[in-house]
C-alpha positions in Angstrom: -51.2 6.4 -35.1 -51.8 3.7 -33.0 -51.3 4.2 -29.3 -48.0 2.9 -27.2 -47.7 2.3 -24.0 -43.9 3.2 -22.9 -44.6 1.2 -19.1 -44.6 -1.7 -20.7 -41.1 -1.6 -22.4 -38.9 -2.0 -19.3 -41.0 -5.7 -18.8 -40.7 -6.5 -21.8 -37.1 -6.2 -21.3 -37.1 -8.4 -18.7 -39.1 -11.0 -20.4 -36.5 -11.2 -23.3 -33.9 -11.2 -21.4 -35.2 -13.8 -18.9 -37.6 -16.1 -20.9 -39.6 -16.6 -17.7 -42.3 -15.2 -16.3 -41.2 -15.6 -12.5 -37.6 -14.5 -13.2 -39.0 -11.3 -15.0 -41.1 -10.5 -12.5 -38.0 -10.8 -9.6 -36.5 -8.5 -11.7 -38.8 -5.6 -12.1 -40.0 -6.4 -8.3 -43.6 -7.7 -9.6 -45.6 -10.4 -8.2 -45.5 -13.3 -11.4 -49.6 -12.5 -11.7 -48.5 -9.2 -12.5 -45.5 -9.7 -15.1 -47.8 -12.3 -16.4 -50.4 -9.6 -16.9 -48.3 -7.4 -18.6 -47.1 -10.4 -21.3 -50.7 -10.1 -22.1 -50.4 -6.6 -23.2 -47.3 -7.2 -24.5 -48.7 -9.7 -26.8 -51.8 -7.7 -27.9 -49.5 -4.6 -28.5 -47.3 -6.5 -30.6 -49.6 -9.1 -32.3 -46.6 -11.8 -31.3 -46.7 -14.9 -28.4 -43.7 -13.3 -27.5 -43.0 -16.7 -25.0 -44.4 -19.9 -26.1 -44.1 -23.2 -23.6 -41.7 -25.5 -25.2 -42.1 -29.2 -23.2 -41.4 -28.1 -19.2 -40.1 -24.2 -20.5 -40.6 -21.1 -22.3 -38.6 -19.8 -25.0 -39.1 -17.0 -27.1 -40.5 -16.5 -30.9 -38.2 -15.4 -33.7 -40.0 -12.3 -33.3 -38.9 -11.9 -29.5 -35.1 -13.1 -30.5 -35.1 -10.1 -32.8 -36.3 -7.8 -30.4 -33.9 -8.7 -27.6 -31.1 -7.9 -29.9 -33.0 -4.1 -30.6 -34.6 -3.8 -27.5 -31.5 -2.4 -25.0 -30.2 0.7 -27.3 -34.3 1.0 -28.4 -34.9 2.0 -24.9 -32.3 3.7 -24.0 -33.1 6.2 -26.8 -36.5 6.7 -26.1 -35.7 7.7 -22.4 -33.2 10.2 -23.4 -35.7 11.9 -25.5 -37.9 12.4 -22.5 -35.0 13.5 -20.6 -34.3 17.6 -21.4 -30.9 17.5 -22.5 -28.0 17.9 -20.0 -30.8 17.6 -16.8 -30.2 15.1 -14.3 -28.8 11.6 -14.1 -29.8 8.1 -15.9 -32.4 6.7 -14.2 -32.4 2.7 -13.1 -35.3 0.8 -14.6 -34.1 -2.4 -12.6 -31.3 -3.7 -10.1 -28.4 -4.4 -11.3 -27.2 -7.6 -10.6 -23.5 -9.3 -9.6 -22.6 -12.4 -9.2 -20.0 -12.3 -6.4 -18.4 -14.2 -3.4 -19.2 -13.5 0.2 -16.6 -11.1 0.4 -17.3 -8.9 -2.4 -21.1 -7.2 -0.4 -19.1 -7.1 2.8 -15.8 -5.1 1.0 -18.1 -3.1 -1.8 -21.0 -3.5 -1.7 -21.9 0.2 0.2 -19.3 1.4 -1.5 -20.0 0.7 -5.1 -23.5 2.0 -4.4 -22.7 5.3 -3.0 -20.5 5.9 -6.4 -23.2 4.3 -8.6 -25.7 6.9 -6.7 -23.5 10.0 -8.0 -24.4 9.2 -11.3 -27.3 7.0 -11.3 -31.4 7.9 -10.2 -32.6 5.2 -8.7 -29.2 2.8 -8.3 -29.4 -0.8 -6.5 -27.9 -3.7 -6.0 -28.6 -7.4 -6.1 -25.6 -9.9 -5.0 -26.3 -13.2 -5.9 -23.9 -16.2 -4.5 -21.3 -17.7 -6.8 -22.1 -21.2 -7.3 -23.3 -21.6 -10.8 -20.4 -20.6 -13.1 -22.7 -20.5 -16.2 -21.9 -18.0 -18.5 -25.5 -18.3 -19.8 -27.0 -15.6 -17.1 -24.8 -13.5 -18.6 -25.7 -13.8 -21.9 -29.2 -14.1 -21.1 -29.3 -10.7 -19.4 -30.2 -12.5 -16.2 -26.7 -11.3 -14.3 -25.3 -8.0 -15.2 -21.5 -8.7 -14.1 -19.7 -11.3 -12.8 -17.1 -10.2 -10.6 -14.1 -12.6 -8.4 -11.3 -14.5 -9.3 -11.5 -15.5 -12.8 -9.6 -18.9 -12.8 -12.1 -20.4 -14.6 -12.7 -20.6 -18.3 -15.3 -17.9 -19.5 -16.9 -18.2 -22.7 -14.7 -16.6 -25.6 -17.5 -14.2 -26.8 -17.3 -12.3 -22.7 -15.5 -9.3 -22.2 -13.3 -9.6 -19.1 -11.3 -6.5 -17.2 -9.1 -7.2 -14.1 -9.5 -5.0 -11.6 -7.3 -5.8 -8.6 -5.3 -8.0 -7.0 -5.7 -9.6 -3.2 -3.3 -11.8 -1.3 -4.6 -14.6 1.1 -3.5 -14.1 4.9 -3.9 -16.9 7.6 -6.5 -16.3 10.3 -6.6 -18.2 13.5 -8.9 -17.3 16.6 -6.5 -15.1 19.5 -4.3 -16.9 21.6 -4.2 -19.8 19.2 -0.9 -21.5 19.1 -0.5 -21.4 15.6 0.2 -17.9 15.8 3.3 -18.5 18.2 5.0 -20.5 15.7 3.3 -19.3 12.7 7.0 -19.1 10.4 7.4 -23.0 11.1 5.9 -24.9 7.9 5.7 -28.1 9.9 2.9 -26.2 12.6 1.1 -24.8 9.6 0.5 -28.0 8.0 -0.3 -30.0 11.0 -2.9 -27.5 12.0 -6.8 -28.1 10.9 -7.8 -25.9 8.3 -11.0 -24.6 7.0 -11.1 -24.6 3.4 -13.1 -22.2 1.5 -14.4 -23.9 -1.6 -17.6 -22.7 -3.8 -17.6 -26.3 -5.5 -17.0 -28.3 -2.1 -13.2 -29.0 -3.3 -10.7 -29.6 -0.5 -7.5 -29.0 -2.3 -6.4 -25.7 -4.7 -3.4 -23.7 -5.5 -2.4 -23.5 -2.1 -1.9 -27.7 -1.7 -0.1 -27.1 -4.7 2.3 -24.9 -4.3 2.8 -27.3 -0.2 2.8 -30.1 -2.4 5.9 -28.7 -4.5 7.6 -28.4 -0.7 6.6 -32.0 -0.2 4.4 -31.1 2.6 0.7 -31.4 2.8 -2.0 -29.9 5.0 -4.7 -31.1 7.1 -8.3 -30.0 6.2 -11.1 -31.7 7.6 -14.2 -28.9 6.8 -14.7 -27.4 3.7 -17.8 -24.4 3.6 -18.7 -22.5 0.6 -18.5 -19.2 2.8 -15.7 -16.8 3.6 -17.9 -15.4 6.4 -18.4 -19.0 7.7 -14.4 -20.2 7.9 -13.8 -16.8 10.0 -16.8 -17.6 12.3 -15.4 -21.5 12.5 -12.0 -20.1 13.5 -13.1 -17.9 16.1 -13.1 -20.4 18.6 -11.2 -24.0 19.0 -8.0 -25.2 16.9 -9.1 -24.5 13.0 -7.6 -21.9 11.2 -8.9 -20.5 7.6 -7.4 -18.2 5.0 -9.1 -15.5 4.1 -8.1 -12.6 1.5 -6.1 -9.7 2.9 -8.8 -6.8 3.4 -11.3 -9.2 4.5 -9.7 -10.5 7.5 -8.3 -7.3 8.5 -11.8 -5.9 8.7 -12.8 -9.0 10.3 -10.1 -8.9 12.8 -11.8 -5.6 14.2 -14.9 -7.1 15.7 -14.5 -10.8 15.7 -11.5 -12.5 18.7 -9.3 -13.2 15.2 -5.7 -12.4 14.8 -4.0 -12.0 11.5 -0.8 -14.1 10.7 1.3 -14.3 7.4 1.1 -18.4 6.3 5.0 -19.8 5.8 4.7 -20.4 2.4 4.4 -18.5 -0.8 0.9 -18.4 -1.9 -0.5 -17.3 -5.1 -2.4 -14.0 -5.8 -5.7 -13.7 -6.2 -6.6 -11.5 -9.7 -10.0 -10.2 -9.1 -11.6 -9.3 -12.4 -15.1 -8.2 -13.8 -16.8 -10.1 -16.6 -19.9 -9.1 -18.8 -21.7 -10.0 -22.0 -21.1 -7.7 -25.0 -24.4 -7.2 -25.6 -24.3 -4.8 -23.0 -21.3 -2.7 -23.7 -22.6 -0.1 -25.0 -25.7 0.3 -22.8 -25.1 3.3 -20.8 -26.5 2.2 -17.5 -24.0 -1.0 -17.6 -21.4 1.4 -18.8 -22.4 3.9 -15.9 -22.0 0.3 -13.2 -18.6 -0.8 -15.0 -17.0 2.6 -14.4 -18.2 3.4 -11.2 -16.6 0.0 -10.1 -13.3 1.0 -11.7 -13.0 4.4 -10.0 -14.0 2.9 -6.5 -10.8 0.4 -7.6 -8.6 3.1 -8.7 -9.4 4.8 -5.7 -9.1 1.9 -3.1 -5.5 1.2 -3.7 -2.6 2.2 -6.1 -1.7 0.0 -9.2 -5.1 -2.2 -9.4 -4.2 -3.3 -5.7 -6.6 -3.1 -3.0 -5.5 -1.8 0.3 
């Protein structure tokens, strides 16, 4: 029988799910000489290209297509037949990885890890910045979960779970006068605002729902950041909104006050989204349900408190 080396299968899961030597090897933490060292063996073990440069990319053979369908319950199976049954917990070949907000690291980030870390050797995580709405990282394996406010349209084939639900509180640096007169609609709307926006846009459900009152507020920044609006409101006449949890954290070591905005804003459903390739693979499985438990067990009813 011809001789397998098992290293190799966790970079060649990478590879597949990647198509790029560079983002494979970010994955598994290799330099890109190494990961490209290993597609070497790779290709001699298998007697395939495996990746082949197509113009300015790679993209992978029929024979790699096929084997990132296989690959994930393949290698799953052959670690638990090295593992003696009922001994220890699933070990982590890679990080997982979440596309989040700002606000997500900051709220649940230590959290999320210490639960994953019950039932997972070896657990990290990687936060990468919302920005690129793509569903394609997901499919391609590249993100493991994509988890905010799921307003926009995901592709029909994703598997989407809410998880909780956040309201959006005003925030205004102490001893602003905003927070004097914060029940007057009139002072909220003629106060500068920071707007959070991911996609640089100024206006969103709360102008609409000001817009309905015939009113209409003045915002003359927009930042991508949650972290950024608090540190802009800290000091001079802005004021931001952040969600709930957030700026009551924030609250305790930056000079911000909390203060309830005078009109009826909509709620923020937070939700977790991930390709079905992945349901049954039981380290994704062990990431989705440790997130659902730290949910379940931050507030009552999907709420976070």
């Amino acid at each position: 029988m011809e001789s397998v080396d098992l290293s190799l299968l966790p970079h060649l899961q990478a590879l597949l799910e990647t198509a790029s030597v560079t983002r494979a090897a970010a994955l598994r933490a290799l330099s890109a000489p190494a990961m490209s060292r290993a597609l070497s063996k790779l290709r001699e073990q298998t007697g395939d290209a495996l990746l082949v440069r197509a113009g300015n990319r790679m993209v992978l053979t029929p024979r790699a297509l096929a084997l990132r369908e296989s690959l994930p319950g393949a290698l799953e199976g052959v670690m638990a037949l090295l593992v003696k049954p009922g001994v220890g917990r699933p070990k982590a070949s890679r990080p997982f990885r979440i596309r989040a907000s700002d606000a997500v690291p900051s709220l649940l980030g230590q959290l999320l890890l210490g639960e994953l870390e019950r039932t997972v050797e070896g657990a990290s995580l990687v936060f990468v910045e919302e920005g690129d709405e793509s569903d394609e990282p997901l499919r391609s394996g590249e993100l493991d979960l994509d988890l905010g406010v799921q307003s926009q349209e995901l592709g029909p084939e994703l598997i989407v779970r809410p998880l909780f639900t956040e309201q959006l509180v005003g925030v205004a640096g102490r001893g602003h006068p905003v927070l004097v007169e914060s029940s007057r609609l009139e002072v909220f709307c003629r106060t500068p605002q920071v707007v959070v926006s991911r996609r640089g846009v100024a206006r969103g459900p709360v102008d609409e729902a000001l817009r309905e009152l015939g009113r209409r507020r003045d915002v003359p920044i927009v930042v991508a950041s949650y972290l950024d609006a608090a540190l802009l409101a800290c000091d001079g006449e802005l004021i931001t909104l952040l969600p709930r949890v957030m700026a009551m954290r924030l609250t305790a070591s930056l000079p911000l006050e909390v203060f309830t905005p005078p009109v009826s804003l909509p709620s923020l459903r937070v939700a977790m989204a991930w390709h079905p390739r992945m349901k049954d693979d039981p380290l994704h499985r062990e990431l989705r349900e440790a997130l659902t438990r730290l949910v379940a067990g931050q507030g009552e009813a999907g709420e976070v408190t």
